[in-house]
Z-matrix of the N, CA and C atoms (Angstrom, degrees):
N
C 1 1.453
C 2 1.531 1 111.05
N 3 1.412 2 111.97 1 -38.29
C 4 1.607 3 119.22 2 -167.16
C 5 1.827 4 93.11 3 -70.36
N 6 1.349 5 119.19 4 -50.34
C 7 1.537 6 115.51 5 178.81
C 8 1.896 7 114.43 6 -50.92
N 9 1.127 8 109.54 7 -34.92
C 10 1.156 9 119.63 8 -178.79
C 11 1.653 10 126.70 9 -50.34
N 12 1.630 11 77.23 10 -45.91
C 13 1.432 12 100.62 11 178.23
C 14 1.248 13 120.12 12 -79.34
N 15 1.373 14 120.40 13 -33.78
C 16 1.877 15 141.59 14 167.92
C 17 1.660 16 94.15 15 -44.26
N 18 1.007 17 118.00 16 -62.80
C 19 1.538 18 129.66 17 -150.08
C 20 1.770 19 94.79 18 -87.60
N 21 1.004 20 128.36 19 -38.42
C 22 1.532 21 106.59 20 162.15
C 23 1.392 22 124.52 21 -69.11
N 24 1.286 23 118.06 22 -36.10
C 25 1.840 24 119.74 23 164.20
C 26 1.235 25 105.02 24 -75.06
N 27 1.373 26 150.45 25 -29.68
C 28 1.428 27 124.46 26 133.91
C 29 1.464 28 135.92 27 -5.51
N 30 1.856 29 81.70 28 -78.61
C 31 1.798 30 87.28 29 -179.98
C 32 1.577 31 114.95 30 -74.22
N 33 1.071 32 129.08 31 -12.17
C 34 1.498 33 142.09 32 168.99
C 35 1.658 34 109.01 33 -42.57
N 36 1.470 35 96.20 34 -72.26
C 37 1.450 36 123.67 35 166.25
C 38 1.090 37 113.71 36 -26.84
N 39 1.407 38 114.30 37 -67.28
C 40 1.411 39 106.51 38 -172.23
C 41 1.530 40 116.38 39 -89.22
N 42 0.845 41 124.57 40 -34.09
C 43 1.645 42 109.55 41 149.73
C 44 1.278 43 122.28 42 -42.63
N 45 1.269 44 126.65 43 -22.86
C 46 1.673 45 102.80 44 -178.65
C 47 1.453 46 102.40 45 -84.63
N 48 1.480 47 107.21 46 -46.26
C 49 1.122 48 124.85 47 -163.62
C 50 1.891 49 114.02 48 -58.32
N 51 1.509 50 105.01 49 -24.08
C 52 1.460 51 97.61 50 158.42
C 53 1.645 52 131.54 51 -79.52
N 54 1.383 53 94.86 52 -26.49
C 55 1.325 54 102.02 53 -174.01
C 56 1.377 55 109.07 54 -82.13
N 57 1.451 56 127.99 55 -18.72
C 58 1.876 57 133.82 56 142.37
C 59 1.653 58 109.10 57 -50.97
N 60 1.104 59 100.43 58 -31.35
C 61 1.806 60 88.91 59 -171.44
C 62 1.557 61 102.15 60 -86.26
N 63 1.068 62 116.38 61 -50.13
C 64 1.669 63 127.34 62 171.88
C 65 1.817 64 106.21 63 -33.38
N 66 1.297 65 87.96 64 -64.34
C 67 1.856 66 87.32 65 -178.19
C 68 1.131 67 127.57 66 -62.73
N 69 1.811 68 116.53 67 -15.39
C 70 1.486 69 134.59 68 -177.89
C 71 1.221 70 105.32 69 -87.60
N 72 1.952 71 125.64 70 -19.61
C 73 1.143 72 110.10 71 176.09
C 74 1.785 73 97.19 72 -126.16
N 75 1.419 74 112.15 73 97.07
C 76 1.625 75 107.79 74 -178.68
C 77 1.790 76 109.78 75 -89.47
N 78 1.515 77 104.52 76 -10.28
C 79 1.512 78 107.69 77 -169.82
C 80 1.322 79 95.73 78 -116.38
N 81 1.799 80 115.23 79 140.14
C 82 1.446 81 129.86 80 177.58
C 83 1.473 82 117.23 81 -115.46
N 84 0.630 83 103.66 82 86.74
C 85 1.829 84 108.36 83 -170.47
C 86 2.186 85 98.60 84 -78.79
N 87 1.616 86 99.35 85 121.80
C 88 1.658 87 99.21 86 171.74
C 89 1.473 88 94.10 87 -132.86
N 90 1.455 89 93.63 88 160.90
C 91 1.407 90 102.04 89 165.79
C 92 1.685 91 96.33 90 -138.41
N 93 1.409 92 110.64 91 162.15
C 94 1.447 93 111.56 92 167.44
C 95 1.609 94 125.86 93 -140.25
N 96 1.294 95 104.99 94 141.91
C 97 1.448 96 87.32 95 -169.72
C 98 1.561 97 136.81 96 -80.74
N 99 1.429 98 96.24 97 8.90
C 100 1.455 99 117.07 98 165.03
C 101 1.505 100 103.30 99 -80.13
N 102 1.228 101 124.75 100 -36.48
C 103 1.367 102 115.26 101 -168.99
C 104 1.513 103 101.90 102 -127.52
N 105 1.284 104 119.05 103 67.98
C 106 1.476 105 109.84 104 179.12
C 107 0.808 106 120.75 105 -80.33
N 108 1.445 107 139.58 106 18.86
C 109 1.763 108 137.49 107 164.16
C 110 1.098 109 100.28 108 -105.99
N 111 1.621 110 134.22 109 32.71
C 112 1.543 111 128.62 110 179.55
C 113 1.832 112 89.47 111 -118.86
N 114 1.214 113 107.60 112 137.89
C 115 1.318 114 117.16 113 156.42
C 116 1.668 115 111.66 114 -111.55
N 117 1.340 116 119.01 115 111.71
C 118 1.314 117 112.90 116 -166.04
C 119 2.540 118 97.31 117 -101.31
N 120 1.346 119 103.04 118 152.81
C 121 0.934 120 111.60 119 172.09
C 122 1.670 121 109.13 120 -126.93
N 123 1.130 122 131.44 121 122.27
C 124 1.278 123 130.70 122 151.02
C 125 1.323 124 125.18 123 -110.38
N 126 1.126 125 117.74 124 124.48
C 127 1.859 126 126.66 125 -165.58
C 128 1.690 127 97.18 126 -111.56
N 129 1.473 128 102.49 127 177.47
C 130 1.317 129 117.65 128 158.43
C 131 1.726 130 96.22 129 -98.67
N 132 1.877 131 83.57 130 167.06
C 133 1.654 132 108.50 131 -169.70
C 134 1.956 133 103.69 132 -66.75
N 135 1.609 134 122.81 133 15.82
C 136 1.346 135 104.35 134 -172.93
C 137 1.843 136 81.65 135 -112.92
N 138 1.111 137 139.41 136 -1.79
C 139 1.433 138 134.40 137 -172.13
C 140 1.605 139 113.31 138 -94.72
N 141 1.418 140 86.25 139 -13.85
C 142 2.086 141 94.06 140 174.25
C 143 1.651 142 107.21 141 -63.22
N 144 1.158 143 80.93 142 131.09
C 145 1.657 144 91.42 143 175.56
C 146 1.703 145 105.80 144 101.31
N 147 1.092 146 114.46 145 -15.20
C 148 1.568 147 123.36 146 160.84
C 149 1.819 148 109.84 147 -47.50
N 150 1.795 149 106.60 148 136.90
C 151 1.273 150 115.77 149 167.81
C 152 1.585 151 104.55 150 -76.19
N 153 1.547 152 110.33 151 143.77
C 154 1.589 153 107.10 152 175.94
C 155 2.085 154 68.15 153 -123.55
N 156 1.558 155 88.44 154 156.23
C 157 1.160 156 104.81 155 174.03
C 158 1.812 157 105.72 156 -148.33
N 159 1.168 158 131.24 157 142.66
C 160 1.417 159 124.12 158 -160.87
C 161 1.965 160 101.58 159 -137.32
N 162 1.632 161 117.34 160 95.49
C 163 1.355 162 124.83 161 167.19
C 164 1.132 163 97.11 162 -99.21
N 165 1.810 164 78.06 163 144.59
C 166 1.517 165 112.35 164 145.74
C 167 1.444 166 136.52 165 -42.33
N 168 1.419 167 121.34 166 147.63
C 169 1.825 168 96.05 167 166.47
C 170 1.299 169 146.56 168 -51.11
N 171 1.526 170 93.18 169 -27.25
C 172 1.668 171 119.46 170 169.65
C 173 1.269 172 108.31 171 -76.64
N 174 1.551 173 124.00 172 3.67
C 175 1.489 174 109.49 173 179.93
C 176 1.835 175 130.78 174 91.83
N 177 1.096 176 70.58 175 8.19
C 178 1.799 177 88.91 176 -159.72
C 179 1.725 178 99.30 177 -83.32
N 180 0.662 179 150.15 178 132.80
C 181 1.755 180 160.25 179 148.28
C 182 1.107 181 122.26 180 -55.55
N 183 1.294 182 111.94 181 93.03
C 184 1.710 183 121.91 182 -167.22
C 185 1.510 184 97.17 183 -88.79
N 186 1.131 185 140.40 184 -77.65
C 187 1.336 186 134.79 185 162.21
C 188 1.419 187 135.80 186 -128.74
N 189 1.424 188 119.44 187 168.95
C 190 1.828 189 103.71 188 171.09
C 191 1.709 190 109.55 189 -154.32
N 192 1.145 191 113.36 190 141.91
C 193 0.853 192 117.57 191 -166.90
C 194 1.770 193 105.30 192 -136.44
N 195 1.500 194 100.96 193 -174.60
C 196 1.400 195 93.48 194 -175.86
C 197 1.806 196 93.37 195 -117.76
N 198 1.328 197 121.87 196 147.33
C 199 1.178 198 125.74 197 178.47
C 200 1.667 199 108.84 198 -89.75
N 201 1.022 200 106.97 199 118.29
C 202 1.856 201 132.14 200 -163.01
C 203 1.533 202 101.04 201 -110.13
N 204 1.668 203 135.11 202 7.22
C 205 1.402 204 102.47 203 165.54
C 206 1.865 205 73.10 204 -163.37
N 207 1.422 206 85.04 205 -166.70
C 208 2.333 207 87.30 206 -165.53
C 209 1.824 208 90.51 207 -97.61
N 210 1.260 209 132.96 208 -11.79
C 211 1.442 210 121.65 209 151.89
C 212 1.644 211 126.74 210 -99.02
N 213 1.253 212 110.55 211 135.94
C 214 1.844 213 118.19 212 -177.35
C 215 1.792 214 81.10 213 -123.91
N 216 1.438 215 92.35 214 143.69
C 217 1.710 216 103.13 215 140.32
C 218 1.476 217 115.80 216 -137.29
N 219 1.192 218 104.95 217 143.27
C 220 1.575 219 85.47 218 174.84
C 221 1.611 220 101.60 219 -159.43
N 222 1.800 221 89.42 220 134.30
C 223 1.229 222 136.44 221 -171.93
C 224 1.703 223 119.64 222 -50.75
N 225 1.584 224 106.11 223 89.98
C 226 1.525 225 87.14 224 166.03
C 227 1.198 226 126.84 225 -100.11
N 228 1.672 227 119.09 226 31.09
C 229 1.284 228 119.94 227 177.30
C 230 1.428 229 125.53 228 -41.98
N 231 1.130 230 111.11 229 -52.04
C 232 2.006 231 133.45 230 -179.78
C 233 1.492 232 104.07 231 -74.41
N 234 1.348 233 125.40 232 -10.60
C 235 1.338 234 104.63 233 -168.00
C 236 1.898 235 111.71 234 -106.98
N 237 1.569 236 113.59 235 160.75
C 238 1.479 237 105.95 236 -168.85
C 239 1.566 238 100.79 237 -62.76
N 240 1.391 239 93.69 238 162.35
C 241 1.790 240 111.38 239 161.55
C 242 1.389 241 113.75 240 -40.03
N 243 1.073 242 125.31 241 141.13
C 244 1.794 243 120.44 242 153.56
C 245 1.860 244 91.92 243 143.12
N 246 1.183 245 93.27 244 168.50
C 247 1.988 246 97.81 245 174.06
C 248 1.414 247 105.18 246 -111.68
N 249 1.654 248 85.91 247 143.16
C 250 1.561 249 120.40 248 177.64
C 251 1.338 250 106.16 249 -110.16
N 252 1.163 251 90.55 250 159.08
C 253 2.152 252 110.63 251 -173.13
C 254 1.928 253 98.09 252 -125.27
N 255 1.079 254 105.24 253 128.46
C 256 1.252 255 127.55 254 -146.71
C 257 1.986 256 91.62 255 -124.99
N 258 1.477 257 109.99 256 104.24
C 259 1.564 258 103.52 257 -164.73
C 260 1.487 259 95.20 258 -114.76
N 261 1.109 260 98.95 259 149.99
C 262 1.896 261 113.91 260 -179.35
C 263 1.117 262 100.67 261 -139.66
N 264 1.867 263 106.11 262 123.70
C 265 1.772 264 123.10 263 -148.85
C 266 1.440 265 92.22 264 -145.01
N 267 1.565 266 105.54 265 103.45
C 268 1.743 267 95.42 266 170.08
C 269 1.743 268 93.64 267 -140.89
N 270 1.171 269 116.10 268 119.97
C 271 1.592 270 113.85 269 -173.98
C 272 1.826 271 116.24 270 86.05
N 273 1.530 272 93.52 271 -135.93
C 274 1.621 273 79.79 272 -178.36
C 275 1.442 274 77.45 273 -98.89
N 276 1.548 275 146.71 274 -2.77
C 277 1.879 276 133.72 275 -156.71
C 278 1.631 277 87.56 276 -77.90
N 279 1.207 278 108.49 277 155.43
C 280 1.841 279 132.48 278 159.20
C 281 1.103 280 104.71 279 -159.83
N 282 1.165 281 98.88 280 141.93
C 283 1.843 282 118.07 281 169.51
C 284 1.894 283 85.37 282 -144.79
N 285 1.864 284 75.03 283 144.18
C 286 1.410 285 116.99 284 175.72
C 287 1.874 286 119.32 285 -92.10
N 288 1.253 287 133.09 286 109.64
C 289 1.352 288 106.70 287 149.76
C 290 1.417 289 131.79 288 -124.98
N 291 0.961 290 136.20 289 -179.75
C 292 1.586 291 134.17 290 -144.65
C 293 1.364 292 87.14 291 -124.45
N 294 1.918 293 119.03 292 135.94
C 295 1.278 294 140.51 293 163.76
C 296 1.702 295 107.83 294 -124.30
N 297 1.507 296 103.05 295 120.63
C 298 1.778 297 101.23 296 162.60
C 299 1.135 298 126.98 297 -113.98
N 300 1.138 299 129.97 298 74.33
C 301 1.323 300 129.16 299 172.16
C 302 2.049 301 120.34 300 -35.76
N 303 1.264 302 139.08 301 110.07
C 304 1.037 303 161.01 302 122.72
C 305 0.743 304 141.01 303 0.74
């Protein structure tokens, strides 16, 4: 009986404990090397409706938009060399991530 019980607070454990890690990571940042001018974002369904906004290094505001589904990609094929900071704004939360185009 006592093993029984080990092995359900086991599996307990780790069920919570993913679904803490899941919520700690709601943003998926990929890149690929087939498509390295793609900056891909995947969120969870509570980040829809989040502003993405995409500067320059100099600070400059290239564009912003509002994120309308839990995947964005966006294209720096057309744009000059140098790294961009890529901001995700929903509430008072933001997170920053870093793009270098090559």
């Amino acid at each position: 009986m006592k093993l029984n019980s080990f092995k359900i607070f086991v599996v307990l454990v780790l069920m919570i404990s993913g679904t803490v890690q899941a919520q700690a990571n709601d943003v998926e940042v990929k890149g690929s090397p087939k498509h390295k001018n793609f900056f891909t974002l995947k969120t969870n369904k509570d980040l829809v409706g989040a502003k993405v906004e995409v500067f320059y290094s100099n600070g400059e505001l290239l564009t912003s938009q509002k994120l309308l589904k839990k995947k964005m990609i966006i294209d720096f094929a057309d744009a000059r060399f140098g790294t961009y900071t890529i901001r995700l704004t929903k509430g008072d939360s933001a997170k920053e991530y870093q793009f270098t185009k090559k």
